[in-house]
C-alpha positions in Angstrom: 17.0 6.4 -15.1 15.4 6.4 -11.5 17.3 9.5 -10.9 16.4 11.3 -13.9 12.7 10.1 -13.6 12.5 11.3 -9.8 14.0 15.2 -11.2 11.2 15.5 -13.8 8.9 14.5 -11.0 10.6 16.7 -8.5 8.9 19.6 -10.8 5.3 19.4 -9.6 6.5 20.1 -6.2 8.7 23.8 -7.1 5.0 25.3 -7.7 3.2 27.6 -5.5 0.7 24.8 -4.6 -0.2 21.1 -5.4 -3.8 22.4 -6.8 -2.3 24.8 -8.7 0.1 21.8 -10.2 -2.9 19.6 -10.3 -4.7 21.9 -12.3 -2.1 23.3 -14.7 -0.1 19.9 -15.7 -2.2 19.1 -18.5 -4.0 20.5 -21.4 -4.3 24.5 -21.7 -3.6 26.4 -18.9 -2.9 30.2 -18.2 0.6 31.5 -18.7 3.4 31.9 -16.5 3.0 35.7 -15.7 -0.5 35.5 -15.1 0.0 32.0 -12.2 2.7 34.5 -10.4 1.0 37.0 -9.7 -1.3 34.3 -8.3 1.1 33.0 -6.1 2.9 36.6 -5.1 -0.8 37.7 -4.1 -1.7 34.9 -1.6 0.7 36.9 0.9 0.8 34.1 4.0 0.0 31.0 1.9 3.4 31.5 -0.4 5.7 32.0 2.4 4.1 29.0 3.9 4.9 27.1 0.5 8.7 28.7 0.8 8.6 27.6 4.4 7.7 23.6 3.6 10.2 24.1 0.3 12.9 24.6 3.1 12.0 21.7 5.0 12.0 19.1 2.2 15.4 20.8 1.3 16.9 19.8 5.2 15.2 16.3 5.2 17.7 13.5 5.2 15.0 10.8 3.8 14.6 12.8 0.5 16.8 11.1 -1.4 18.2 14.2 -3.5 19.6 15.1 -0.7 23.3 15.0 -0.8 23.6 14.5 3.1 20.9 11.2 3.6 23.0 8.5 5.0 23.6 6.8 1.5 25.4 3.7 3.5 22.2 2.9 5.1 20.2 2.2 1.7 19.7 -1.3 0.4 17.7 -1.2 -2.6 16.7 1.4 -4.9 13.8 1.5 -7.2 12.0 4.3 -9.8 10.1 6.1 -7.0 10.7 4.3 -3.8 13.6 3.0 -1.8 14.7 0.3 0.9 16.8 1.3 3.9 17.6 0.2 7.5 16.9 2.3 10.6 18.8 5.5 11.4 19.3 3.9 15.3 19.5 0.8 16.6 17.0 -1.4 14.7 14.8 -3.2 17.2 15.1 -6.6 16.1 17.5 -8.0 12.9 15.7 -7.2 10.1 14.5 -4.0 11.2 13.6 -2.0 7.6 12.0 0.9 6.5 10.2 1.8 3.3 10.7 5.6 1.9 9.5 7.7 -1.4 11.7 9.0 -2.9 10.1 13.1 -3.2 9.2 14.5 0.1 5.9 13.1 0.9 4.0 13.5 4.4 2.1 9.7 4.3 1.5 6.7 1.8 -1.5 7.6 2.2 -1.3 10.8 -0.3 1.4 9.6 -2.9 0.8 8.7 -6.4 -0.2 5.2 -7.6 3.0 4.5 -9.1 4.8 4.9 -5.4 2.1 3.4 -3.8 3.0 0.4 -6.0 6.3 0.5 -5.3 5.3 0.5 -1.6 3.2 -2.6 -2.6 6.0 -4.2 -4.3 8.7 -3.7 -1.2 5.7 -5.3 1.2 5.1 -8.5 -1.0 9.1 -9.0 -1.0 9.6 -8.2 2.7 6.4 -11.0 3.5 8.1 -13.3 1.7 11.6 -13.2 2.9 10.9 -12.8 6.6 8.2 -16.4 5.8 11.2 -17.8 5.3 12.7 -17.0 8.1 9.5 -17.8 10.3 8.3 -15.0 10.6 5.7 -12.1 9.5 6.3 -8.9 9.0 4.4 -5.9 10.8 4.5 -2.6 8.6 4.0 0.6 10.9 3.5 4.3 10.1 2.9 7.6 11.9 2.0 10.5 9.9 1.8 13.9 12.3 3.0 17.5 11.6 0.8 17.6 7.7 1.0 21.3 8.1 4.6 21.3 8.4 5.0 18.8 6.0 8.4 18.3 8.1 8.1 14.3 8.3 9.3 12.3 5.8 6.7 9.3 4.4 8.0 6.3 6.7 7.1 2.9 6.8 9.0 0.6 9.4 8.3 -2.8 8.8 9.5 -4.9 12.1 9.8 -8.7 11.4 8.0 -10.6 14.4 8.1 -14.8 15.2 4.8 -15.9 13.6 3.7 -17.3 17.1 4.0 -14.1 18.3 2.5 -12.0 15.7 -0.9 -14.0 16.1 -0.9 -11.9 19.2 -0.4 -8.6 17.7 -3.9 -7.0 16.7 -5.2 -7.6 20.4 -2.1 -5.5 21.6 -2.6 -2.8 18.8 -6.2 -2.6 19.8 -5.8 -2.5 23.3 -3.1 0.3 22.9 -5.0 2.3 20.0 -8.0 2.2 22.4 -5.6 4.0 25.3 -3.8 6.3 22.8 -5.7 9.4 23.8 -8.0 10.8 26.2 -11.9 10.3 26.5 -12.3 13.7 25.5 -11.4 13.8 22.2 -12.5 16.9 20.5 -13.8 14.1 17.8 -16.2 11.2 18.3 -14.3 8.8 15.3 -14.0 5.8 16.2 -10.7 5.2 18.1 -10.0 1.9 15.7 -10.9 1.8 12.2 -10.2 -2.1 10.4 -8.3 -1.2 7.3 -9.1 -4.8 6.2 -11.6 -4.1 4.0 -11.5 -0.9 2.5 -7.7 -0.6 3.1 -6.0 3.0 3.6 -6.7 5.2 0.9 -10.8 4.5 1.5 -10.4 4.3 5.4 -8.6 7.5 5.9 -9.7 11.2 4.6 -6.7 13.0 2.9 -4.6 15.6 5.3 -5.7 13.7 8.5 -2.8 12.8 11.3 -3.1 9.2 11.6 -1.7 5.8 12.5 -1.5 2.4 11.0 -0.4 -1.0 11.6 -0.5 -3.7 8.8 -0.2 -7.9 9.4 1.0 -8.4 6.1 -0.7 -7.3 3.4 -4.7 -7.8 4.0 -5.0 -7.0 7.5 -4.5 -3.7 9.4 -5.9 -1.2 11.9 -5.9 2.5 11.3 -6.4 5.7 13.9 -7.1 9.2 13.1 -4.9 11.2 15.3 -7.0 14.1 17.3 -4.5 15.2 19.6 -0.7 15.2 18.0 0.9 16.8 21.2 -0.7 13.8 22.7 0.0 11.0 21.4 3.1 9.3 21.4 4.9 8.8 18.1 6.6 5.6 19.5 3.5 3.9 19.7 3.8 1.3 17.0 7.9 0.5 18.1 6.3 0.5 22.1 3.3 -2.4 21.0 5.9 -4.6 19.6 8.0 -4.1 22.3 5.6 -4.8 24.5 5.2 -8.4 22.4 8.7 -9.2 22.1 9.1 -8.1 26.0 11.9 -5.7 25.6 12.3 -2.6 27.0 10.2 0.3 26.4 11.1 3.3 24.5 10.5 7.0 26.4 11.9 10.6 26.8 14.9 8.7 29.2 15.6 5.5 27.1 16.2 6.3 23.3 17.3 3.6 20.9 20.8 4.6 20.5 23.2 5.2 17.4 25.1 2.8 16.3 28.4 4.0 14.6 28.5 3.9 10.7 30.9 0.8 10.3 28.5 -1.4 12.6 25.5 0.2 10.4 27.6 -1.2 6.8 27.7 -4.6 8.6 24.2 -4.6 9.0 23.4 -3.8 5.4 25.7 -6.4 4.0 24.0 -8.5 6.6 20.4 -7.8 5.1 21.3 -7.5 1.6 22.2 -10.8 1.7 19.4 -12.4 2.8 17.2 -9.6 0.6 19.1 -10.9 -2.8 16.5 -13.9 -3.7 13.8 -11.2 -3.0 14.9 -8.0 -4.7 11.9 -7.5 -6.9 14.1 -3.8 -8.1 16.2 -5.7 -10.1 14.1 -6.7 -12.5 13.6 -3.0 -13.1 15.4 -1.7 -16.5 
């Protein structure tokens, strides 16, 4: 069902555009002949659309792909889906949230994957309480006009004496994460406690965000993408736990696909009493 569900939805995204889709999906709208000639006549804008088609084609997190490391996957639901890391996790437990469609950020998918997202968080807070711990979601959304990221959201469980620390080291590092002479004068820190992401952050910005569970969280509009360093989140928590840090000479490594399986049967387990997916139809 989830897989016939993502196809139909797959559709809105073989158009020239998403305002075209946005604009045609319901009611009247002009015929087919008439929206090619449309698209054929925008010249730069439709081989950019062909260009970003491509893309989503060679990305491993879109889960119609038939290359996306399948064994890494440990729960499935209608629009969304739980995995662990490509490399090394950086602590057990290490997990990461994905759409299923090729989106850029949570911050631009639909409300029913948003609540899917929702529904993975909730779950994840729970299980890791148990443990002792709180969970730490992290996302980095650069390259929108390339739309060659996959939506990612890495969710790092942390010892709750620990985690108390963690939005004085996400400030303190948001504050550094670019120069004074940004070409912008946002504010470097913007508290997504309130007003949470979707009303804190425009639509097709770069940005970064870091959530303590479910009601608290810091956002930052990236000015300068060649800039700042994509590792920032993993680096913070780092940082906390004291481990090493990640940079050009130190990557996390890859672990071989039999040690990855172990991992998952590890995780599954422990994710069983909390797998709010099967309760899905």
């Amino acid at each position: 069902m989830h897989l016939a569900k993502s196809i139909m939805h797959n559709k809105l995204y073989k158009t020239a555009n998403q305002a075209a889709d946005d604009e045609y999906e319901y009611g009247e709208a002009p015929s087919k002949k008439s929206r090619k000639r449309e698209s054929s006549s925008s010249g730069p804008d439709n081989n950019r659309v062909k260009r970003i088609l491509t893309q989503q084609e060679r990305c491993l997190f879109c889960f119609e792909n038939p290359k996306r490391p399948k064994h890494l996957v440990v729960s499935i639901a209608n629009f969304t889906y739980l995995m662990l890391p490509q490399h090394q996790p950086l602590v057990p437990g290490h997990c990461c949230i994905l759409p299923m469609q090729h989106e850029a950020s949570s911050r631009s998918v639909d409300d029913n994957v948003w609540d899917e997202i929702r529904n993975f968080k909730k779950c994840l807070i729970m299980m890791f309480a148990k443990q002792g711990k709180d969970a730490v979601f992290l996302e980095t959304v650069i390259g929108l006009a390339q739309q060659r990221r996959h939506c990612l959201i890495e969710c790092v469980p942390i010892p709750k004496e620990i985690a108390k620390e963690g939005p004085l080291y996400f400030k303190k590092a948001i504050d550094e994460s670019e120069s004074e002479w940004n070409q912008h004068n946002a504010k470097k820190l913007i508290d997504t406690s309130v007003k949470g992401l979707r009303n804190s952050i425009p639509k097709n910005f770069p940005y970064f965000h870091v959530e303590f569970g479910l009601d608290k969280g810091f956002a930052h509009v990236i000015d300068d993408e060649q800039q700042f360093n994509s590792n920032l989140g993993l680096n913070v928590i780092r940082g906390m736990l004291e481990l090493p840090e990640e940079d050009m000479y130190r990557r996390r490594r890859q672990e071989s696909v039999e040690s990855q399986k172990k991992a998952v049967v590890s995780f599954a387990r422990e994710w069983e009493h909390f797998d709010w997916t099967k309760q899905l139809d």
